[in-house]
N, C-alpha and C positions, 0 to 999 in steps of 0.2 A: 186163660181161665185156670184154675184152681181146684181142687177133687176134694172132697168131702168124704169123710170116712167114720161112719156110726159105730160104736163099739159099745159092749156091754147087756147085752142081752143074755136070753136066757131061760133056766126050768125054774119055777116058781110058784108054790103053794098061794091059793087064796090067801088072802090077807096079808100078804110078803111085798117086799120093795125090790127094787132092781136101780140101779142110779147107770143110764144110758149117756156116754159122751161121744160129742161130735166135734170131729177135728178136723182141722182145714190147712191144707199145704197149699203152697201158689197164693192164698192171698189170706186175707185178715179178716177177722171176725168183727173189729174196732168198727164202732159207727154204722154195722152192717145189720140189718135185722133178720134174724136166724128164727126160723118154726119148725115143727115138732108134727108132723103127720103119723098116721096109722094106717096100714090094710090087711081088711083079714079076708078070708074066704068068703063069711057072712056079708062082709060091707065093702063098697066102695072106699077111694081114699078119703078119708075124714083128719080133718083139722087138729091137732092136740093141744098146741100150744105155740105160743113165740113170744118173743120180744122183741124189740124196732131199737134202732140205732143208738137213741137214745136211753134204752134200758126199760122201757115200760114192757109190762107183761099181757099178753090179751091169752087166754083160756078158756075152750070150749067149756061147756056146764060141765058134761061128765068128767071134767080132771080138775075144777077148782076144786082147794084143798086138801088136794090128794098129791097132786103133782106141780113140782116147780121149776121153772126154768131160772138158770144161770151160769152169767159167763165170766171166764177167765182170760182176760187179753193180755195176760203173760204167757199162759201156756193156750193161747187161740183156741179156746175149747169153748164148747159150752154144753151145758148139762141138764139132763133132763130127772131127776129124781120123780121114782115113782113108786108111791107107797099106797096102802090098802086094796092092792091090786084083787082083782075079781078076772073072773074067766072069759067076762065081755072086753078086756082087756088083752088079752091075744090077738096078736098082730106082728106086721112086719114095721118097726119105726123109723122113720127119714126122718133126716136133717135135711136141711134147705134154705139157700141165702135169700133175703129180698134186700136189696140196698137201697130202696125207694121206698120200702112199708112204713108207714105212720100206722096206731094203731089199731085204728079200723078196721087195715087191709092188710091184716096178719092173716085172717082163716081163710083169706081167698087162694088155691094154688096159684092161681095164673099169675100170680106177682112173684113169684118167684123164680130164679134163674138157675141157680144151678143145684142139684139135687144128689146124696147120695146113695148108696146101692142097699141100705136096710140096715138092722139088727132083728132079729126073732125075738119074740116075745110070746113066752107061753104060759100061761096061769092056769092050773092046771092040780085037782088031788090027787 
């Protein structure tokens, strides 16, 4: 297996962006489909975002566009840009593989296999 490492988080006024990357040593991001969770204090883990192998995007309501995913399989990243951010927006972000996700079964956790340890995220005046 392979370790997943979220970077780019942070302190961030309403209405600001933050552009979150998630990088993977031990295996590839190619052909794999990567999603975009959140948890804050207030909520449970909730869905943000992903794309499936094939490059399709599925997005919860509260992050169509606002926020987009995209990946670099030169530098095995993929990214999560986040802009018009609001304070319901604080949370802690995962990255997460699904190598089986079609795009239906992007917002389901349980399809996914290996997960990494967070970036902060605080929005915040």
């Amino acid at each position: 297996q392979g370790q997943l490492v979220e970077s780019g988080g942070g302190f961030v006024q309403p209405g600001g962006s933050l552009r979150l990357s998630c990088t993977a040593s031990g295996r590839t991001f190619r052909n794999t489909g990567v999603g975009w969770f959140r948890r804050s204090p207030a909520k449970e883990r909730e869905f943000v975002g992903g794309m499936n192998g094939s490059g399709s995007t599925n997005y919860a309501s509260s992050a169509k566009g606002r926020f987009t995913i995209a990946r670099d399989n030169a530098r095995n990243t993929v990214s999560l840009q986040l802009t018009s951010l609001t304070p319901e927006d604080t949370g802690v972000y995962y990255c997460a593989t699904c190598p089986r996700c079609i795009w239906s079964s992007l917002p389901q956790a349980r399809n996914y296999d290996e997960w990494g340890l967070g970036t902060q995220v605080t929005v915040s005046s």
